[in-house]
C-alpha positions in Angstrom: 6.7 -25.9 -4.6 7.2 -23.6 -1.9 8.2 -19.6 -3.3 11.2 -18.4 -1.9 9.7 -15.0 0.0 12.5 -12.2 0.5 12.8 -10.5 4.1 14.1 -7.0 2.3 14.2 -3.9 4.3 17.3 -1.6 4.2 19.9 -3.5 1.4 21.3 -2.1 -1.2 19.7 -2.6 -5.1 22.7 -4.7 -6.0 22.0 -7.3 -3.2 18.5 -7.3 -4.3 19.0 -7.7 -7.6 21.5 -10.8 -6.2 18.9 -12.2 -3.7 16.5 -12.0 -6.5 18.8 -13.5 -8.8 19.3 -16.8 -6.9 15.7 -17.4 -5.9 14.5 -17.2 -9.8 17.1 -19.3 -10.4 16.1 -22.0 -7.2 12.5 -21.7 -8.5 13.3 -22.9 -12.1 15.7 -25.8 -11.4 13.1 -26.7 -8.5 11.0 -28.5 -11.2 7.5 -28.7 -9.6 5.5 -27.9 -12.4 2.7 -30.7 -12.4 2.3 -30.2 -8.4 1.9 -26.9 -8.6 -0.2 -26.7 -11.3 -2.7 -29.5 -9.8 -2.5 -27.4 -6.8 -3.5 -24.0 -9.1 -6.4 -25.8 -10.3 -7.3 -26.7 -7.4 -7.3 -23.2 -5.9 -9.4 -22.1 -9.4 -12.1 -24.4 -8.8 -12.9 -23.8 -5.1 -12.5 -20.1 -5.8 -14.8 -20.3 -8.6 -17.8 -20.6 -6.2 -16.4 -18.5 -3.4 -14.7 -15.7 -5.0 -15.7 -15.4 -8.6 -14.7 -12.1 -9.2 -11.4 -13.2 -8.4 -11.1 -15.8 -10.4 -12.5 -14.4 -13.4 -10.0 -11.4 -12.8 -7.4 -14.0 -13.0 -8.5 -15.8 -16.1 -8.9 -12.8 -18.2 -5.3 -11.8 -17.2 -2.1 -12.6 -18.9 -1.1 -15.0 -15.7 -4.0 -16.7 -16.9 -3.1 -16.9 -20.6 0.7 -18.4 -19.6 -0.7 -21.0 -16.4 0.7 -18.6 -13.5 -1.8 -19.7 -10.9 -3.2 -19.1 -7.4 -0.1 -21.0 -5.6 2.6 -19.8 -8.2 2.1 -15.9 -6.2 1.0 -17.3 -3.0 2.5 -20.4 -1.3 4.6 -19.4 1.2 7.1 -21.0 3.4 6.1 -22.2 7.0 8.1 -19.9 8.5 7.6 -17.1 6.9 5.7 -14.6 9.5 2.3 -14.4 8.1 2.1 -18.0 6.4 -0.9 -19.9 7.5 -2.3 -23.7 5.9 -5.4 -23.5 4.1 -7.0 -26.7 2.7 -3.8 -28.5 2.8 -1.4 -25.8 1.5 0.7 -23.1 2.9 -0.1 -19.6 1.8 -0.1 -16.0 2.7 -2.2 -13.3 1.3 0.1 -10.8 0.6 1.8 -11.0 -2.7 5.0 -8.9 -1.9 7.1 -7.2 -4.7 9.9 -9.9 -3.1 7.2 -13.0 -4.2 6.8 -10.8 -8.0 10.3 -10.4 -8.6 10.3 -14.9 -8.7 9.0 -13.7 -12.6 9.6 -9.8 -12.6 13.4 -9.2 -11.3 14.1 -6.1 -14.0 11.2 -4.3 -12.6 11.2 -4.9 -9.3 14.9 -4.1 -8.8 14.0 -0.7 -10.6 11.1 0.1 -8.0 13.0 -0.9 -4.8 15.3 2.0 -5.7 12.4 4.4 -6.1 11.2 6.6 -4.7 7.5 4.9 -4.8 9.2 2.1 -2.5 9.9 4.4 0.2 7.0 5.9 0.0 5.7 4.7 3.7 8.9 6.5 5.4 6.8 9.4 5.8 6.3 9.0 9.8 8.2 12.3 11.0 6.4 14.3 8.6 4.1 17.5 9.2 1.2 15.3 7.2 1.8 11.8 9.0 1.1 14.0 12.8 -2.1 15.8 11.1 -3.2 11.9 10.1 -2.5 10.4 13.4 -2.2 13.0 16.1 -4.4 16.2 14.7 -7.4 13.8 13.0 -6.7 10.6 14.5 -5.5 7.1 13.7 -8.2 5.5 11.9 -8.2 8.6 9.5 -4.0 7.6 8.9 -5.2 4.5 8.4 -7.8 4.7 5.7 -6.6 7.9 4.2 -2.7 8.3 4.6 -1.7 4.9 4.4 -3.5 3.8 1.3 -1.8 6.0 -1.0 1.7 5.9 1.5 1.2 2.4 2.4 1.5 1.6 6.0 3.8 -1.1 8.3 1.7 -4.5 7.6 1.8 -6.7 10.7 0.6 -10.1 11.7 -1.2 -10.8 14.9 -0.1 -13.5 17.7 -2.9 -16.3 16.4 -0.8 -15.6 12.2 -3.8 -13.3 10.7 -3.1 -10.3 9.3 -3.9 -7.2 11.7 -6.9 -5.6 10.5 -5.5 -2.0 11.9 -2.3 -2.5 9.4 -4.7 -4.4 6.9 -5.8 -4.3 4.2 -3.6 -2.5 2.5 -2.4 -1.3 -0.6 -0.2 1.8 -0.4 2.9 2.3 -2.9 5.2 1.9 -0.3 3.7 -0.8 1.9 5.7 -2.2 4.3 5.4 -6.3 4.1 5.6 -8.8 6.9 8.5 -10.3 5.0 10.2 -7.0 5.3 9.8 -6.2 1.8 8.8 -2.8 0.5 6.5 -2.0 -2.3 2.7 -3.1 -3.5 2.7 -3.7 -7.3 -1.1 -4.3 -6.7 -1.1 -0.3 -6.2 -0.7 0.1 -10.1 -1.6 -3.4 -11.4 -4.8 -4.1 -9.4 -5.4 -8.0 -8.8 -5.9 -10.3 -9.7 -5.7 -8.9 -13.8 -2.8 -7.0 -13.1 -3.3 -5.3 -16.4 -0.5 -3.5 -18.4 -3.2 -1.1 -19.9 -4.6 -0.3 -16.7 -1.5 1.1 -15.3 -0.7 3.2 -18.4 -3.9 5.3 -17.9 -3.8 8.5 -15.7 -6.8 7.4 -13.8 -4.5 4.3 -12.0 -2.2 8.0 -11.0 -5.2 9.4 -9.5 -5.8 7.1 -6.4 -3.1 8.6 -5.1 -2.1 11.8 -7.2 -5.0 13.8 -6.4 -6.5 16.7 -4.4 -5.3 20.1 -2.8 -1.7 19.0 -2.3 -0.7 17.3 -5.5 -3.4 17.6 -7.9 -1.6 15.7 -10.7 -4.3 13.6 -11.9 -6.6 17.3 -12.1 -3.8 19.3 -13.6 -3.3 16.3 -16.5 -6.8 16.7 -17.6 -6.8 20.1 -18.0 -3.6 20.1 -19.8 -3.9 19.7 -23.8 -2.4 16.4 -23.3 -5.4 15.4 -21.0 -7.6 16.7 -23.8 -5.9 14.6 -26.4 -6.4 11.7 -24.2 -9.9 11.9 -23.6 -10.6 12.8 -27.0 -8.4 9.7 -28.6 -8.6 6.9 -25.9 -9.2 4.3 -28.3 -6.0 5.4 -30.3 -3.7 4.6 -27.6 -3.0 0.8 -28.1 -2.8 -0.1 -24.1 -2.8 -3.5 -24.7 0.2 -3.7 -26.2 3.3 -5.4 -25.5 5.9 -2.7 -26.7 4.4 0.4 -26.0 6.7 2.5 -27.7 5.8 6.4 -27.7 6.0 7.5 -31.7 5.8 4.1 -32.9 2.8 2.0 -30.9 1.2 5.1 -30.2 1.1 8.7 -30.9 -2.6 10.5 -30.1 -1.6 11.3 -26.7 0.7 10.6 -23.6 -0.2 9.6 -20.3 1.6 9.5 -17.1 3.1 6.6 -17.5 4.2 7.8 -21.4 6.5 10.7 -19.2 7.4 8.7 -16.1 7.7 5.1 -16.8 7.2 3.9 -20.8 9.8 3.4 -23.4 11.1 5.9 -26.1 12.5 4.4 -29.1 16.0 5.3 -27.0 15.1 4.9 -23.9 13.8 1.3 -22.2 10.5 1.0 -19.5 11.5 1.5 -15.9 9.8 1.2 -12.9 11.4 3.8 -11.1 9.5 7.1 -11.3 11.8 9.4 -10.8 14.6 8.7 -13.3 13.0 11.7 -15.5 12.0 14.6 -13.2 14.6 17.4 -12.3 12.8 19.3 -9.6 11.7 17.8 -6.5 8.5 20.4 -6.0 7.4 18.3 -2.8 9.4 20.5 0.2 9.0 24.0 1.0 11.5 25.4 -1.1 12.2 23.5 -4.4 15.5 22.4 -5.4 17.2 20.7 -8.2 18.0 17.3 -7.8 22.3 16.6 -7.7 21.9 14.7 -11.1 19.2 16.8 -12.7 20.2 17.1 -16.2 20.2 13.5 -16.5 17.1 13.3 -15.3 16.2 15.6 -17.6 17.7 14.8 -20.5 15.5 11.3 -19.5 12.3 13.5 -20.0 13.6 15.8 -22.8 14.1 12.4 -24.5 10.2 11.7 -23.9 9.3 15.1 -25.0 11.0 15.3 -28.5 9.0 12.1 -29.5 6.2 14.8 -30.2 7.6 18.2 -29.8 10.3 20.1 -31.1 13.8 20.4 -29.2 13.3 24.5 -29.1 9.7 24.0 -28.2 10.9 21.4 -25.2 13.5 24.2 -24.2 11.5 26.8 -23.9 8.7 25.1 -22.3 11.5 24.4 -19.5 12.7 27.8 -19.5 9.3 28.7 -18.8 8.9 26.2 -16.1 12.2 27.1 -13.9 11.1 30.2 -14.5 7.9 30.1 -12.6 9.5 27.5 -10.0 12.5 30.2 -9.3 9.8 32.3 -9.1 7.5 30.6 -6.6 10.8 30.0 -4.3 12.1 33.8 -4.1 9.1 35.6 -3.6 7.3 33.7 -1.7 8.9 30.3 0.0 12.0 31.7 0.7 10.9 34.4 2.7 8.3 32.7 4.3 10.6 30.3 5.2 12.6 32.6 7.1 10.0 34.1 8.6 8.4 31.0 10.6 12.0 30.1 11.8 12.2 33.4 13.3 9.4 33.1 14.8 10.1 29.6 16.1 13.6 30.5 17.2 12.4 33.6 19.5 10.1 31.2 21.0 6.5 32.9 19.9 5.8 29.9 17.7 5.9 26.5 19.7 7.9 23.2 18.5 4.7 21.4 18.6 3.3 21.1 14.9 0.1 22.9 14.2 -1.0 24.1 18.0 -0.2 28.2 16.7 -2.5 29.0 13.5 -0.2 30.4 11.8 1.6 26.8 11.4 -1.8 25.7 9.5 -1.7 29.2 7.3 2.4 28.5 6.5 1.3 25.1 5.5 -1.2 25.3 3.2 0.9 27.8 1.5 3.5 25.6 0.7 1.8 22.6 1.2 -1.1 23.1 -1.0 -1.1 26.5 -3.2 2.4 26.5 -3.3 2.5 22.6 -4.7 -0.7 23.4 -7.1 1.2 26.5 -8.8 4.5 24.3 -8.8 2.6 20.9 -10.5 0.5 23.2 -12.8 3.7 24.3 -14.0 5.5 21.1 -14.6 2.2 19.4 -16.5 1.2 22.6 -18.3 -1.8 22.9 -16.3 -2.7 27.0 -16.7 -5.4 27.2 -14.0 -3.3 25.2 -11.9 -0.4 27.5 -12.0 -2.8 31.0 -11.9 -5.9 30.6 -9.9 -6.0 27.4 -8.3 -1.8 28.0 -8.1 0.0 31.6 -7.4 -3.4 33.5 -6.9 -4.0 31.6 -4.2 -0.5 31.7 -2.8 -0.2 35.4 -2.9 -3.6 35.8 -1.5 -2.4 33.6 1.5 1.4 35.1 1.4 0.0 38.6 1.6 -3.3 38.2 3.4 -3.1 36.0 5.9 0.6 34.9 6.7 2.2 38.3 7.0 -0.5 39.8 8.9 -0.1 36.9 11.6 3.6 36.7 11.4 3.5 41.0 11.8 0.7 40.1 15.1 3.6 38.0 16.5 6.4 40.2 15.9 5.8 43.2 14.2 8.2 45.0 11.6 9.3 40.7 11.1 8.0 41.6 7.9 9.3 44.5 6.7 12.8 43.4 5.4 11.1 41.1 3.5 8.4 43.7 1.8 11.6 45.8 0.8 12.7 43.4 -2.2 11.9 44.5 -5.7 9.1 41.6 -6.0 6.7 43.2 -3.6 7.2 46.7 -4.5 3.8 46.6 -6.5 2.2 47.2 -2.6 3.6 50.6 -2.8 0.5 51.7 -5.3 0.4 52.3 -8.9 1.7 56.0 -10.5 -0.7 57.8 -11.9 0.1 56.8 -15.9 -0.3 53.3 -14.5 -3.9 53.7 -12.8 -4.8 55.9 -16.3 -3.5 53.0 -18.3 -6.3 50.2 -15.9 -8.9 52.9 -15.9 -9.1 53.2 -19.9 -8.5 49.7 -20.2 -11.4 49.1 -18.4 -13.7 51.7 -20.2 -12.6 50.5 -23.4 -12.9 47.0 -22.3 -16.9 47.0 -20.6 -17.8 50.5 -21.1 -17.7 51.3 -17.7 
């Protein structure tokens, strides 16, 4: 029996969730069971020899336990684009979230409207023209678009295009117009439920000077309680209820994606975070005490509701922070500079455009996730040390060398007044603080 496979690009989540709706329902009033089971088997034995991995992947996984097979995931129809026969079937490689949702329509109506599934839209951004222009393609390729996902396209002769694959971004764009790779969480062919609930699935993509998630977890006391009570955390299980299947620890998905005893699983990852800390400035999202009451309700499984509070209060805090002493004025600054023409319109050919970056782009991100995850070198050294030491250092200075005094509005405000030296109680105060402290 031939799979139904979706061509999805820009519809709305209620005529996916339609579209879905029908093809599950085609598929199970089809009735080709025993054909497509022979034709499983078939595919098991052959693959046995060629690709054992594979197949032992497959056997140890719970579409092995209930007979989902080889041709249940990847017969295709004959005109679908990259459908091509292979010993007497018609298959494609690519299982698309579209092909999933045959089984899996609840979750994959829930990522289509997330923000993971758009995650390859990122081609007019300053870090899509560093991967292809500034580096060069091939880097975008095997570095951008494996955590992004890229545009998947099939060639003239029906074979995949080795520039577009493979591929197995978040936000993969599929040749059947689909959006999405659940293979990003749940590798194949196990596609295992307890491999997705551990941070280190996270860290493919969640990693590194920009948006050090994954680094920031581990060094959080939640990271700690995870290494130190893996075996406590039940990730096989079916339920995975926070505070009833499990209690050592949380993991990212615990926060982002796993049930509360009042609140179900969803596959959309951003139903529970308030901030968007991604742009230059931060800013609330339009429904961000839902979103937060989402996370609150995740939070309170463990903690107390005036612990959870304050730990927020704590955490706008040092986001409020981050954006009026230092993005919001830098922020004015380069578009000054831009519109008096002493800063091009062509991304990253000035240095200061690289220096403006990476203080955003990188400090300013670290100090901003290290705050959120309760990551404390994260938000001081590897976070707002760094940001001030660029904010103070090296942006002004360049900004002053292109226009001086462009600065000195900015170096008025109350937050910066520090530069103006210490009085002499305060410089007594660090001098006998140091004495008393190393003798010295």
């Amino acid at each position: 029996m031939n799979n139904a496979r979706l061509r999805v690009s820009s519809v709305t989540a209620l005529s996916v969730v339609l579209l879905l709706t029908s093809i599950s329902l085609f598929a199970a009033l089809a009735g080709c069971g025993e054909e497509t089971a022979a034709g499983n088997d078939a595919c098991a034995d052959c693959h046995a020899d060629v690709t054992p991995g594979i197949v032992e992947q497959w056997r140890d996984s719970r579409h092995g336990d209930q007979d989902v097979g080889c041709l249940d995931c990847h017969q295709a129809a004959a005109e679908d684009a990259d459908a091509f026969e292979h010993n007497g079937e018609t298959i494609a490689i690519i299982v698309s979230p579209a092909d999933c949702a045959n089984c899996h329509i609840d979750e994959v109506e829930q990522f289509s409207g997330s923000h993971h599934a758009q995650a390859a839209q990122f081609t007019g951004s300053l870090d899509n023209f560093l991967g292809v222009a500034v580096e060069g393609y091939p880097a975008a390729v095997q570095g951008c678009q494996q955590c992004h996902g890229g545009t998947v396209t099939v060639t003239e002769n029906g074979q995949l295009d080795p520039e577009t694959w493979p591929n197995t971004g978040m936000g993969r764009v599929n040749p059947d117009g689909s959006m999405g790779s659940c293979s990003a969480c749940h590798a194949r062919h196990e596609f295992s439920r307890a491999q997705a609930r551990e941070p280190e699935s996270c860290g493919k993509c969640h990693v590194g000077p920009d948006h050090p998630q994954l680094e920031v977890f581990m060094e959080s006391k939640h990271g700690i309680l995870y290494e130190a009570n893996r075996e406590e955390m039940n990730l096989e299980s079916d339920s995975w209820v926070v505070g009833e299947d499990y209690s050592a620890a949380p993991t990212c998905a615990t926060c982002h994606m796993s049930a509360t005893p009042g609140q179900e699983t969803t596959h959309d990852i951003g139903t529970r975070i308030s901030w968007t800390l991604r742009p230059v400035v931060s800013k609330k999202f339009d429904n961000w005490e839902e979103k937060r009451a989402s996370m609150v309700d995740v939070c309170t499984q463990c903690h107390s509701s005036s612990y959870v509070g304050d730990f927020y209060s704590q955490f706008d805090n040092s986001v409020e922070l981050y954006n009026n002493k230092f993005a919001i004025p830098a922020k004015a600054i380069m578009e000054e500079l831009q519109a008096d023409g002493l800063v091009s319109a062509t991304p990253f050919d000035d240095k200061i455009e690289w220096t403006y970056f990476e203080l955003w782009h990188h400090e300013g991100r670290r100090a901003r996730h290290g705050a959120a995850m309760a990551g404390p070198d994260y938000v001081q050294w590897l976070g707002f040390y760094e940001v001030a030491d660029n904010f103070y250092n090296q942006f002004l200075p360049e900004a002053e060398a292109l226009k001086p005094g462009i600065s000195q509005q900015v170096l008025a405000e109350d937050y910066h007044k520090w530069r103006q030296g210490l009085s002499e109680e305060e410089m007594q105060q660090l001098l006998q603080f140091y004495e008393e402290r190393y003798d010295q």
